[in-house]
N, C-alpha and C positions, 0 to 999 in steps of 0.2 A: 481416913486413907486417901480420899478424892482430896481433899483440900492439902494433903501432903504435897500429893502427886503433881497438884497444879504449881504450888511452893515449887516445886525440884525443880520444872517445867522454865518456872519463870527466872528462876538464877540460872539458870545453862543456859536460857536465850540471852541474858544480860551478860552472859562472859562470854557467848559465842553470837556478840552480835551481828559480826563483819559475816560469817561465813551464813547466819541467818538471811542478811540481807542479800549475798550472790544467789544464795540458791533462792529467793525470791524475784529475784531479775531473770533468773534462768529459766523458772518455773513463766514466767509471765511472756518470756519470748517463746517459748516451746509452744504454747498457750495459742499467740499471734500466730505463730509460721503454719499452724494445725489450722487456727480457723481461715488463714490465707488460701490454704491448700484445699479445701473444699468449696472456695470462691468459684466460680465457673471464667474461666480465661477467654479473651474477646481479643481479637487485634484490630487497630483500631490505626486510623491514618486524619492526617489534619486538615481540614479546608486552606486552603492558599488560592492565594492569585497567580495568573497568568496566563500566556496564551493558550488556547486550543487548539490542536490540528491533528491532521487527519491524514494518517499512512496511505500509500496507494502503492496498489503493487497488482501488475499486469502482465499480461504477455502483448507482444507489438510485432511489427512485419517493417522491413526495410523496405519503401516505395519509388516509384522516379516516375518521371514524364516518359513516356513510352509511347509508338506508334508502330502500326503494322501497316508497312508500304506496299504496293499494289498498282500495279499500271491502268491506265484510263480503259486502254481499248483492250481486246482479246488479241491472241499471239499466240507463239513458240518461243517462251525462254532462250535467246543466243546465250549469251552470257550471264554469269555472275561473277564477279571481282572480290567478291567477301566472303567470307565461312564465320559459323558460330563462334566468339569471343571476339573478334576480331575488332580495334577500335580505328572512329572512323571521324572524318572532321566535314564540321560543315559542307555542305554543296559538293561530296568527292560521290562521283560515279559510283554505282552497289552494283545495277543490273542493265539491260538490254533486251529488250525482246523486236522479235519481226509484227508487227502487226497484222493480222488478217492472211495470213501465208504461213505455208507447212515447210516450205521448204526457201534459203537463204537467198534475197534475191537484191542486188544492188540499187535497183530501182522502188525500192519500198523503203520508206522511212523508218528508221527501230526507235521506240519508243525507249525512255530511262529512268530508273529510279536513282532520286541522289537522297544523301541522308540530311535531315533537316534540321540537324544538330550536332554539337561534336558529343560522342556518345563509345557507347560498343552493341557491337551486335549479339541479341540475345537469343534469337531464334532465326532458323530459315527454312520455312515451309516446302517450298519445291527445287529444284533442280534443274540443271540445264536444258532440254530439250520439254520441257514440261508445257503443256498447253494451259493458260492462264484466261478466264474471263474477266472482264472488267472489276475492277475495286476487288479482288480477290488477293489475301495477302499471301507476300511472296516471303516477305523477311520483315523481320522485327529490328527496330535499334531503340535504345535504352542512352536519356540523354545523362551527359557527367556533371550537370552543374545544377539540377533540379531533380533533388532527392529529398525526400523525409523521410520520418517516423508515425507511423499509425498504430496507435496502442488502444487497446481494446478493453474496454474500463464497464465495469458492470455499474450498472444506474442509478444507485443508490450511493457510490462515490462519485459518478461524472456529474453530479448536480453539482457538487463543489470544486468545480476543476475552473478554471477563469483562462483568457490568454492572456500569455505574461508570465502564468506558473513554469518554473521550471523542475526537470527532472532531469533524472540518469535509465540511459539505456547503457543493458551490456549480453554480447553474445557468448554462448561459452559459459556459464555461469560467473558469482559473486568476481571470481579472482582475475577473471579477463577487464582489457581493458574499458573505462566507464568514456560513455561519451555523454555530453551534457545536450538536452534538446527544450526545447523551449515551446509552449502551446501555442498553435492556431486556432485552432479552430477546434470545437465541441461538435458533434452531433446533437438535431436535435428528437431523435427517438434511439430507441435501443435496436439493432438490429441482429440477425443471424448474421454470421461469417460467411464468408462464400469459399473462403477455402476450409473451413472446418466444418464438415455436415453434419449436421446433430450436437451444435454448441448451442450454449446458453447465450437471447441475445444481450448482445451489448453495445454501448453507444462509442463511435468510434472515434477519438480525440489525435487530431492532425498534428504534428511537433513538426516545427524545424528544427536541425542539427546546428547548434552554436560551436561545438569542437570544432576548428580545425585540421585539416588532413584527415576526413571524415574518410574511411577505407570500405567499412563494410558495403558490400554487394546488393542490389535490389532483389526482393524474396528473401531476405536471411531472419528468420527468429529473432527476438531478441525478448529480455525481461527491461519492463521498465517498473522502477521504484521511484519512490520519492515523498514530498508531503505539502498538504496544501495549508492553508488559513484558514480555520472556520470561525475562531473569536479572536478577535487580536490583544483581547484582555477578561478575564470571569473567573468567578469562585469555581473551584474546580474541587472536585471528592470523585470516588474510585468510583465507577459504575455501578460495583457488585454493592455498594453500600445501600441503595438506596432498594426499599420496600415498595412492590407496587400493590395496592389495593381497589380494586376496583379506578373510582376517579382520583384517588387520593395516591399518594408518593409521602412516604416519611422514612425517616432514616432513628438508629439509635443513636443518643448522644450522650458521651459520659462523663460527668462534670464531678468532682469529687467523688468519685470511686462508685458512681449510681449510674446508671445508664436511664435515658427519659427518653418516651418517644420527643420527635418535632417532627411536623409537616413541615413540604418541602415545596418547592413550584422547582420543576427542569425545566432545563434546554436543553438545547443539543448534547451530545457525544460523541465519542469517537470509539466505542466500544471498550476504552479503560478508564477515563476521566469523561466527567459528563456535568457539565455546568450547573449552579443552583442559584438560582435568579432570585430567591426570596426562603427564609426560615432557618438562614446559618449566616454566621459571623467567619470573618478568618482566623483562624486559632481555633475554633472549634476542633474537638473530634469525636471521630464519627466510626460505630462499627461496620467493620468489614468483613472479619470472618466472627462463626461462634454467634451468631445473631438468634439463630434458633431454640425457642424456652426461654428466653428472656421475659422477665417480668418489669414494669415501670416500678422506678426504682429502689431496682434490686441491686445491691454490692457485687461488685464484675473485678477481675485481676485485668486490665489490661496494658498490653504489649506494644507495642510499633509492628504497622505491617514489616517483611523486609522487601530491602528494594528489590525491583523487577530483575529479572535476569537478561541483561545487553542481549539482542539477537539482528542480526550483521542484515541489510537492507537485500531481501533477495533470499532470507533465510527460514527457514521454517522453526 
């Protein structure tokens, strides 16, 4: 009976070869897609060259050469010719006092304040008849042609800030207009704010304004964004890839469908891409997410990271 049965067996596969054979192809992919599906998924991104750099993004203060004027000797205020906003030019007359006398007297010299720049007046402390002592300010003026930007860079990005770098400031947020301002000068400690009491400090990085028909006002807010240099060329992988253990740094790498540890030597970063000075090639790739329970090598499904999501200089 068995040996029949095998007999029957073996002519119906020989007359139904073709459909023998699909449903062995089908049996064998069902087979693949099953044991694919129980593979553990990694997404995984590729070592490449290219520059490094390093986002900045700040809050900053509109500044100017500024003076609080003040007569030599003590007096009575006669006049004042100016009021607050008021713009004023070189060497023009502001104020007048009597010196030394309460009351107006032709025979007494009146001492003057003139402005020592062409500017506007930003402030005016006293008033007409006001008795003033020596070097005591009377009025402020605010010159038009010595203005910057002072932006306020926490210390672990103003180490990488050089003169030379340029950025964007903008008041109003992202959509107002951008003015382009250029680096002076660094600080060189971190300090507290003096207009902000109970800030974090920070090192205070001086800009001049390269725009043109520069409008904004002294004291006005502003955000400054932009980006510096930190490698002008290095193998670059995602930050999150890389494993730190005690003194060691290794990453997964997954080479025909097995993921392998390799140690790593870093450098620098920028908090997404972070250079690897030694223990990868370019075209490597390297796990990024899914790294956790990983075994050396183990068979891994892996992916492509997807790219980052654009987010607008000024944006959160």
């Amino acid at each position: 009976m068995a040996v029949k049965l095998i007999t029957n067996m073996t002519e119906w596969m020989k007359r139904n070869k073709w459909y023998v054979l699909v449903a062995a192809v089908v049996i064998t992919i069902l087979v693949v897609a099953a044991f694919a599906m129980r593979l553990p998924k990694v997404q995984v991104a590729t070592a490449s060259s290219g520059p490094l750099t390093l986002q900045i993004a700040a809050s900053g203060v509109v500044e100017a050469e500024s003076a609080d004027l003040g007569f030599q000797t003590a007096g009575r205020i006669l006049e004042l010719y100016v009021g607050e906003g008021d713009r004023v030019s070189k060497s023009q007359l502001l104020a007048r006092i009597e010196p030394g006398a309460t009351i107006p007297s032709a025979s007494v010299r009146a001492e003057v304040i003139q402005a020592p720049y062409n500017g506007t007046v930003a402030a005016v402390y006293l008033r007409e008849g006001a008795t003033v002592a020596p070097g005591q300010p009377v009025l402020r003026v605010v010159s038009d042609s010595n203005r910057w930007v002072t932006a306020f860079v926490a210390g672990e990005d103003a180490v990488h800030i050089r003169p030379g770098d340029r950025f964007t400031c903008r008041a109003g947020g992202y959509l107002s207009q951008p003015w382009e301002i250029v680096v002076e000068a660094v600080g060189k400690a971190a300090v507290p704010r003096l207009d902000l009491p109970g800030s974090a400090n920070q090192v205070r990085v001086r800009c001049k304004v390269s725009s043109p028909g520069f409008s904004l006002p002294p004291g006005t807010e502003v955000d400054v964004d932009g980006e510096v240099l930190l490698l002008a060329e290095a193998l670059l992988i995602p930050t999150a890839a890389v494993i730190h253990e005690g003194a060691e740094n290794w990453v997964w790498v997954v080479a025909d469908g097995r993921v392998h540890r390799r140690n790593v030597a870093i450098g620098p970063n920028n908090f997404v891409s972070i250079q690897v000075r030694s223990g990868l090639a370019p075209g490597d790739q390297v796990v990024v997410e899914g790294k956790q329970g990983l075994r050396e090598g183990q068979r891994v499904k892996a992916v492509p990271m997807p790219p980052p999501t654009p987010v607008a200089p000024g944006g959160s």
